[in-house]
DRENKEMAR-202632 format. One record per residue (C-alpha): residue number from 1; x, z, y; residue in one letter. Coordinates in pm, whole numbers, plus 50000, padded with zeros to 5 digits. Layout:
seq:X:Z:Y:type
NUM:X:Z:Y:A
...
***
This chain:
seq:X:Z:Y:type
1:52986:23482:53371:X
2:53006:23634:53707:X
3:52674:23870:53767:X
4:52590:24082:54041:X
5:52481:24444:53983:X
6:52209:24392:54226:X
7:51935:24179:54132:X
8:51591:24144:54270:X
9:51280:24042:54099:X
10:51059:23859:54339:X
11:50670:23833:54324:X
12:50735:24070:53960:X
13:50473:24303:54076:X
14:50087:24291:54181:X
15:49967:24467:54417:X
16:49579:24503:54442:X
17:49396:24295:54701:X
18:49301:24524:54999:X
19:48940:24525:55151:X
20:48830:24543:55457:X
21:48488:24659:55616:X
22:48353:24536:55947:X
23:48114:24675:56196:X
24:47793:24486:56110:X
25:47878:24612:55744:X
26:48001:24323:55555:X
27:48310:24393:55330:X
28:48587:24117:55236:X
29:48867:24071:55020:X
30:49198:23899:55072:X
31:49250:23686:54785:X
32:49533:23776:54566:X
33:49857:23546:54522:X
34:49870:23452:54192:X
35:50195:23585:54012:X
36:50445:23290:53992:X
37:50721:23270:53754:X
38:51032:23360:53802:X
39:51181:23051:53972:X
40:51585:23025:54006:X
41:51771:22728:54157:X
42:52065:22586:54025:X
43:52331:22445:54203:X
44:52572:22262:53983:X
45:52926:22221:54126:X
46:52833:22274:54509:X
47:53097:22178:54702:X
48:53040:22277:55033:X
49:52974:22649:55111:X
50:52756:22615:55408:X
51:52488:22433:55209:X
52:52492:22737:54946:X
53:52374:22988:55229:X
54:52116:22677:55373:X
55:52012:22706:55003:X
56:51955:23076:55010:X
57:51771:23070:55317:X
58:51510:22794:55157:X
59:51484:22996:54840:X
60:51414:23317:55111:X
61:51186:23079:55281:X
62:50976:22921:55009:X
63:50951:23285:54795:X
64:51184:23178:54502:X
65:51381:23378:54276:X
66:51754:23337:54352:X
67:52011:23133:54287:X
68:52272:23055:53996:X
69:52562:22852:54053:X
70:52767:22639:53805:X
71:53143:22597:53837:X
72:53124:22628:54245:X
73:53376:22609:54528:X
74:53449:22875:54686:X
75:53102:22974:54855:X
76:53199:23321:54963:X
77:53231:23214:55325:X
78:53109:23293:55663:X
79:52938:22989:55671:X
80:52778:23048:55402:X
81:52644:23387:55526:X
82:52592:23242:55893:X
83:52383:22950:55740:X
84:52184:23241:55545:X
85:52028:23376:55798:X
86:51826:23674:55766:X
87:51860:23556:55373:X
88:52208:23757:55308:X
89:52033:23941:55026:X
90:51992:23586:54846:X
91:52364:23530:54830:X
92:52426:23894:54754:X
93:52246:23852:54448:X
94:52357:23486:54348:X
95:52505:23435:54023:X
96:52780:23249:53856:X
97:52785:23109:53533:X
98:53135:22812:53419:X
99:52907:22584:53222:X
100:52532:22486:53285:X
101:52437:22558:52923:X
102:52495:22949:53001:X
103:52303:22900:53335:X
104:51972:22814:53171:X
105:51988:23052:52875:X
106:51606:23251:52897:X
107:51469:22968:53112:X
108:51108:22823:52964:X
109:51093:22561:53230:X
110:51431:22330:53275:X
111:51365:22049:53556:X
112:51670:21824:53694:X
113:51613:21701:54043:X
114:51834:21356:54066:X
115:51794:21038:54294:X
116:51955:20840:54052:X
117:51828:20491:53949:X
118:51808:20347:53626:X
119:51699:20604:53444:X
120:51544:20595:53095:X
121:51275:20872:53101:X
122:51040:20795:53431:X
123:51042:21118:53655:X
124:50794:21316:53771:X
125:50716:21365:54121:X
126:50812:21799:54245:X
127:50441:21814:54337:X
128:50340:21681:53991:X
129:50632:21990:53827:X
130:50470:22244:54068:X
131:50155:22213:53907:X
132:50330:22234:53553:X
133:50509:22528:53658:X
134:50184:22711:53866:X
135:50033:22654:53490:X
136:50282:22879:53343:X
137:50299:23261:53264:X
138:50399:23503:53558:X
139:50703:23658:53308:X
140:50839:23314:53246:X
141:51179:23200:53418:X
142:51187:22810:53544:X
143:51542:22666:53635:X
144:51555:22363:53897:X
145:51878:22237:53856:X
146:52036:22029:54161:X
147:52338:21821:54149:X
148:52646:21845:54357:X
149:52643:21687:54688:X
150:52851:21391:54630:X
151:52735:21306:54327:X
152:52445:21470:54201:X
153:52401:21516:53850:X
154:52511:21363:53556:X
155:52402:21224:53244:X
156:52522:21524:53056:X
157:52350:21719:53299:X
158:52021:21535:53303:X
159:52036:21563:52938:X
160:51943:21927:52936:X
161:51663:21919:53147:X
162:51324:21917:53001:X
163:51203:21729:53316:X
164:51350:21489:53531:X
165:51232:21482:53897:X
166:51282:21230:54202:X
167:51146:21266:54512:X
168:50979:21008:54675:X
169:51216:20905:54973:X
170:51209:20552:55185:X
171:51461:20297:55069:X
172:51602:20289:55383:X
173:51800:20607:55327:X
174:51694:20728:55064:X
175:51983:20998:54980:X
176:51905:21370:55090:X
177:52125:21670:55198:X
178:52102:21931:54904:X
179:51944:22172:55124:X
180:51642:21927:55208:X
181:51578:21870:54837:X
182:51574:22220:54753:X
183:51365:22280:55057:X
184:51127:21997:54942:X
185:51060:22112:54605:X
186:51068:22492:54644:X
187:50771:22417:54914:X
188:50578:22204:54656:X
189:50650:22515:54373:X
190:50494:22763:54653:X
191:50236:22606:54765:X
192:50113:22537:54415:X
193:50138:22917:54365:X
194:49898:22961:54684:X
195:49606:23104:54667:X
196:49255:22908:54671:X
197:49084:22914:55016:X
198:48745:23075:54965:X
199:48459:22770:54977:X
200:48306:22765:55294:X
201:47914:22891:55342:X
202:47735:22576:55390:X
203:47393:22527:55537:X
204:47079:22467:55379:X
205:46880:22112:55415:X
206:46589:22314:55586:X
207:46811:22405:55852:X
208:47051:22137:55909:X
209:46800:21872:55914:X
210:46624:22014:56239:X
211:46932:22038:56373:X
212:47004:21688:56377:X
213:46621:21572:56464:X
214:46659:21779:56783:X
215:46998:21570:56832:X
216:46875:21261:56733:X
217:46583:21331:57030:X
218:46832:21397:57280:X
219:47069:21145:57245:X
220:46778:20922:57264:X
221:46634:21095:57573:X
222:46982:21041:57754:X
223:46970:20654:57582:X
224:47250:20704:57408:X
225:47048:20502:57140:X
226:46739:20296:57234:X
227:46402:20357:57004:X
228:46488:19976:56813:X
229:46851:20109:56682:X
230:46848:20492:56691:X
231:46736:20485:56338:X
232:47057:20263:56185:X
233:47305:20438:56486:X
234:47185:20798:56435:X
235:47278:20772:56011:X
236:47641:20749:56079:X
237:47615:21058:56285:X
238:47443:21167:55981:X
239:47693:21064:55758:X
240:47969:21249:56004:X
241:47799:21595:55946:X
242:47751:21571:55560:X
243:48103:21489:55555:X
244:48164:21828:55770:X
245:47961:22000:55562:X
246:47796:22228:55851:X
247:47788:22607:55785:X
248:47512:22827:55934:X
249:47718:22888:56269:X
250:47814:22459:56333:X
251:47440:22424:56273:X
252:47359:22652:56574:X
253:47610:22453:56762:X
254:47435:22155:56731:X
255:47114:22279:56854:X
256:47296:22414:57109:X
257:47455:22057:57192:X
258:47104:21870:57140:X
259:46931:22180:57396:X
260:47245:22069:57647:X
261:47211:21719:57615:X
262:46827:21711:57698:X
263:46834:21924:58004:X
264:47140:21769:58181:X
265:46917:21410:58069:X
266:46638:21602:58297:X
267:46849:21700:58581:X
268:46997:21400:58557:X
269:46632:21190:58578:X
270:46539:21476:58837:X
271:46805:21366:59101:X
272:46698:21031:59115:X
273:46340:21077:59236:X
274:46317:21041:59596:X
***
């Protein structure tokens, strides 16, 4: 086995989440990423050098840990750096391993991404891993293995995988550069790992149902509705905001809208008096 003396540990350490205070007073805290496992991608007799430093660039790109490669051509290319753009430190780091057994020794997590029909054990989709690999400890080490690009991977190969993942692809075509698969599953694996948005402040019921009398009134000012419908026409509207969920702000907005609405109705009944 083939190891470089470099090695870097990505998303190993955890910072804590800064605050910020602004003028009217009112603090706030960037939500921390969680700490994701150590996630390596395996490339299993690449062929084709280029799409080991398109590889490195996606694992760059999607926040992974690096990459191992099993019995490979001979990757050490410009291509390979040229397709790694601004992700050279990826293939600095990349190591080699002559059987895949030795390439998933300390891995918790073992999941073999193949296309391949047939197959007794039903795969999983990536976004259905991601969420069993989001679930796992920040110190564990999760191995997605990929095939080779003419072939993929084998039986033998599937048969050490703990998972077996397909992704979903249209019949029409439904092979994928090596590059493109990694790309698709290492974005599923991050954005599993990405933080929750905070829930947004939503209005009370005293204050949003004003709001929406005083719209109600001026659409049917401007007859928008007429006074035998607005009641059946003006619930869908209702229906549209409760959907929204209106915060505090949106429900200013629409008071604003119905205070619009009404006076342009008046200028509008103004003009045609003689």
């Amino acid at each position: 086995m083939k190891t470089s003396s470099r090695h870097l540990r990505r998303g190993s350490q955890k910072a804590p989440a800064p605050r910020f205070t602004f003028s009217n007073g009112r603090s706030s805290t960037i939500m921390e990423t969680p700490i994701m496992p150590k996630v390596r991608v395996v490339l299993v007799r690449p062929e084709n050098a280029g799409n080991v430093g398109a590889v490195a660039r996606v694992v760059a790109n999607t926040g992974l840990e690096g990459i191992d490669l099993v019995a490979p051509c001979d990757w050490r290319t410009l291509e390979a750096w040229r397709m790694a753009w601004r992700s050279e430190d990826i293939l600095e780091t990349t190591r080699e391993f002559t059987s895949l057994d030795e390439a998933l020794e300390g891995a918790v997590y073992v999941a073999g991404l193949s296309g391949r029909s047939g197959m007794r054990v039903k795969p999983i989709t990536p976004r259905a891993m991601a969420a069993e690999i989001a679930a796992l400890d920040g110190s564990a080490t999760v191995a997605l293995v990929f095939g080779c690009e003419s072939q993929g991977l084998t039986e033998n190969d599937l048969r050490l995988c703990q998972r077996r993942v397909a992704i979903p692809s249209h019949p029409r075509q439904p092979s994928l550069n090596l590059a493109q698969s990694v790309m698709i599953t290492g974005y599923e694996v991050n954005l599993a790992q990405a933080p929750e948005q905070t829930p947004r402040e939503r209005a009370p019921f005293e204050d949003v149902e004003p709001a929406l009398e005083k719209l109600q009134e001026a659409l049917l000012e401007v007859n928008f509705f007429t006074a035998d419908n607005v009641g059946p026409r003006f619930a869908e509207w209702r229906e549209l905001f409760g959907r929204a969920g209106l915060t505090p702000r949106e429900v200013k907005l629409v008071l604003a809208l119905a205070r619009k609405v009404r006076n342009l109705g008046r200028m509008a009944q103004e003009s045609k008096k003689p």
